[in-house]
C-alpha positions as CSV (number, residue, x, y, z in Angstrom):
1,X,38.5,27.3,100.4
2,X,35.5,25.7,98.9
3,X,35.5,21.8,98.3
4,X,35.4,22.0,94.6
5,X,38.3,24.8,94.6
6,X,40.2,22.5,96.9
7,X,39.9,19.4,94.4
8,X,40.6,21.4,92.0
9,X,43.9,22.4,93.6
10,X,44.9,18.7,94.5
11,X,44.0,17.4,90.5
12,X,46.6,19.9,89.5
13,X,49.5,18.6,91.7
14,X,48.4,14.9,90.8
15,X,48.8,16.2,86.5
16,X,51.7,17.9,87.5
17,X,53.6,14.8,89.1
18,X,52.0,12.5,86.4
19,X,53.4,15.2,83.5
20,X,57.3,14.9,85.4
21,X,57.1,11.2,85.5
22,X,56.8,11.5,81.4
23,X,59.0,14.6,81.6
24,X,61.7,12.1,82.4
25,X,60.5,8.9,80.5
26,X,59.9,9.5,77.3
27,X,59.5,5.9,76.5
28,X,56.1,6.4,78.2
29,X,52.7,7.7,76.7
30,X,50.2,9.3,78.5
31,X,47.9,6.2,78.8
32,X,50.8,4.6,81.2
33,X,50.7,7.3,83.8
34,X,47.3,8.4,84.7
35,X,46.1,11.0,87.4
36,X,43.0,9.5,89.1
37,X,39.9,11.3,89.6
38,X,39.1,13.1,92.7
39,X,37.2,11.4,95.2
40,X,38.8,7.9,94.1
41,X,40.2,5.4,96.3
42,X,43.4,3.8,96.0
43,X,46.9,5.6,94.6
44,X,46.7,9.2,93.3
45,X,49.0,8.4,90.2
46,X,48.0,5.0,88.6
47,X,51.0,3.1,86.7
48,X,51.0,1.0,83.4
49,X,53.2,-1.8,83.9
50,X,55.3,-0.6,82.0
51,X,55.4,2.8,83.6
52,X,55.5,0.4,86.8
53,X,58.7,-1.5,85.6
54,X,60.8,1.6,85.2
55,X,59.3,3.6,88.5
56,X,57.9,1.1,91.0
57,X,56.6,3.8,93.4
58,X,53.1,4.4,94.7
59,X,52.1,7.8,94.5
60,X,49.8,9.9,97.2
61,X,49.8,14.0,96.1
62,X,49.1,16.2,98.8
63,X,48.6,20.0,97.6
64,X,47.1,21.5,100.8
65,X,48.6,23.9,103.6
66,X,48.6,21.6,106.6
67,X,48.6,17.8,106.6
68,X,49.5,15.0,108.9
69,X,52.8,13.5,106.7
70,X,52.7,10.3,109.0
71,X,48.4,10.2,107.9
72,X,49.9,10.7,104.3
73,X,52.7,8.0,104.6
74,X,50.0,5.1,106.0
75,X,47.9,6.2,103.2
76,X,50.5,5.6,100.4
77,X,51.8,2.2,102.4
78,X,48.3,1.0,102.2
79,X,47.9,1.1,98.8
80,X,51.7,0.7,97.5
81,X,51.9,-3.3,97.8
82,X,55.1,-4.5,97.0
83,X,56.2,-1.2,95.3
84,X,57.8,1.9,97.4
85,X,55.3,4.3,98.7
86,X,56.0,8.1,98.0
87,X,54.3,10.9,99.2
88,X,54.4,14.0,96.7
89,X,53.6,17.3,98.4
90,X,53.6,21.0,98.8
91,X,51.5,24.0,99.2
92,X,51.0,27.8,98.3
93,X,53.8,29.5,97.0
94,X,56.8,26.5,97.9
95,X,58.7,24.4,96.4
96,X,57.2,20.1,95.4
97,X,58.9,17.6,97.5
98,X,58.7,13.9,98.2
99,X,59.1,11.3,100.9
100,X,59.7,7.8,100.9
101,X,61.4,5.6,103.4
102,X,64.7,6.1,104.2
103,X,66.2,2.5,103.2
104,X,64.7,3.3,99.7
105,X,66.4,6.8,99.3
106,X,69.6,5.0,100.3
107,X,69.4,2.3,97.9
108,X,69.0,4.6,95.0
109,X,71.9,6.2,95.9
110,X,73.8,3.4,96.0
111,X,72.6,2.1,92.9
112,X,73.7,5.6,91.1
113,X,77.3,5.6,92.8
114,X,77.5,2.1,91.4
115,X,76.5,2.8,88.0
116,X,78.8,5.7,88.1
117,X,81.6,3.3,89.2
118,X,80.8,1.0,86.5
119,X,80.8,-2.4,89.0
């Protein structure tokens, strides 16, 4: 695959993970959830804070066959901060997927059940 056809490929994972994180906050506009150009260092997905306040994640996209997921993971950890890092991925023909640390995927869950519960 040629560089620019490989770019190309990643920038529309990073639009189409920006795109669902409006998809499901429609309080946001499209200034508070910004793909970065290709090329750019630091997260993949920048945040308003307001975007922030209601998604506190760091986003790195990965659209590309083969990658190191622990390579990806350090990546996203470097440039998270305080917030949780996520790693979007996928490839050819499969379904998108995330990762983020365990204690975090735990934590939401327990913060649904409780909501459900209503304690």
């Amino acid at each position: 695959m040629r560089p620019q056809s490989a770019k190309a490929k990643g920038r529309r994972f990073q639009q189409w993970v920006r795109d669902q994180i409006l998809k499901r906050f429609p309080q946001l506009g499209e200034d508070d959830v910004i793909s970065r150009g290709m090329g750019g260092g630091g997260e993949d997905v920048i945040l308003s804070s307001a975007a922030r306040a209601l998604v506190p994640i760091s986003c790195e996209c990965k659209n590309q066959e083969s990658f190191s997921i622990w390579k990806a993971m350090k990546q996203a950890e470097v440039n998270a901060g305080e917030h949780t890092p996520v790693v979007f991925f996928t490839r050819n023909r499969t379904p998108k997927y995330a990762v983020l640390p365990a204690e975090e995927l735990l934590d939401l869950y327990r913060t649904i059940h409780t909501l459900k519960e209503g304690t």
